[in-house]
C-alpha positions as CSV (number, residue, x, y, z in Angstrom):
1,X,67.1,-65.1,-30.7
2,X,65.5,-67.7,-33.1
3,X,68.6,-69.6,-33.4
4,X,68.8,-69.6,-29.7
5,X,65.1,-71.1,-29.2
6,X,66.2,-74.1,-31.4
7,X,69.6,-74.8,-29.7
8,X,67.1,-74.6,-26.1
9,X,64.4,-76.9,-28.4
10,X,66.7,-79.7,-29.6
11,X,67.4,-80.0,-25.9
12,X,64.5,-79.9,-24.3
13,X,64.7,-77.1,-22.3
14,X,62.1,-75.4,-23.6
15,X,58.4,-77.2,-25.1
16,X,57.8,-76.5,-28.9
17,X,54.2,-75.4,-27.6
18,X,55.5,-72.4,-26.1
19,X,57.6,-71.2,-28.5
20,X,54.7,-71.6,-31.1
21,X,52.3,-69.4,-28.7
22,X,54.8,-66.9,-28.9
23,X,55.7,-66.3,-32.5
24,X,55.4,-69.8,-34.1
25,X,53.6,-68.6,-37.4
26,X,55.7,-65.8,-37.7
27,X,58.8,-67.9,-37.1
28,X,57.8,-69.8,-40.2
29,X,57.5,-67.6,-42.4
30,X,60.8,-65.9,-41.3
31,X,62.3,-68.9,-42.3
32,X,60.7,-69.0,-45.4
33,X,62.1,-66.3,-46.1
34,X,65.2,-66.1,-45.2
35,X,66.1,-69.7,-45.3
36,X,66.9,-69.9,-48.3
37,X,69.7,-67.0,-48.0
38,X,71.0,-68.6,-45.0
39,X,71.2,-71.9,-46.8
40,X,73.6,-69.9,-49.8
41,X,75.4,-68.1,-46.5
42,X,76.6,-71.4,-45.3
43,X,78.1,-72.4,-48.4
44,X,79.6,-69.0,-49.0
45,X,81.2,-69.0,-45.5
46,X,81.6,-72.8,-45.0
47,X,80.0,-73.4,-42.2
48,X,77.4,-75.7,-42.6
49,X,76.3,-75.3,-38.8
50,X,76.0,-71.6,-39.5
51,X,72.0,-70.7,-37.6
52,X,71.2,-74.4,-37.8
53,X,69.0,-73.7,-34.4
54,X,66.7,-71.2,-36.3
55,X,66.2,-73.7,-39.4
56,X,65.4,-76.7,-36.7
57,X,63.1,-73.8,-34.7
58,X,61.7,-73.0,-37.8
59,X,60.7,-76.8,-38.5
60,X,59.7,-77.3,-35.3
61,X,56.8,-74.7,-36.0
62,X,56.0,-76.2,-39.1
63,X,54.9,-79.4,-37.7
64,X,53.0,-78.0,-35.0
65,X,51.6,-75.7,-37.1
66,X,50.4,-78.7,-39.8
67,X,49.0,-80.3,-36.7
68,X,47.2,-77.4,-35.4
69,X,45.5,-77.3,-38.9
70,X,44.8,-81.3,-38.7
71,X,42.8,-80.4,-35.9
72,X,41.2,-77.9,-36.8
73,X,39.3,-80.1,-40.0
């Protein structure tokens, strides 16, 4: 599902905001996580593309949540 959301967000089918009012912070910390293992994954199975839409999700989030903070102060 979270690659998914970034495949629809690099296209613009779907805002960032939206995505973030669902589970943005929780997205980002999924991906802290796990990006790291899915970063070794795609070596291990060569494929360099390998959940590339949750990592970009993931980022998305980030910067939205940084400007949600810059807001906020």
């Amino acid at each position: 599902m979270l690659d998914t959301w970034g495949h629809l967000l690099k296209r613009g089918l779907v805002k960032p905001e939206t995505i973030y009012e669902i589970q943005g912070p929780f997205i980002v910390r999924m991906w802290d996580n796990h990006g790291p293992i899915i970063k070794e994954l795609r070596k291990q199975i060569n494929n360099p593309h390998h959940l590339d839409g949750y990592e970009y999700c993931a980022e998305e989030m980030k910067k939205l949540e940084q400007k949600k903070l810059k807001s906020i102060t």
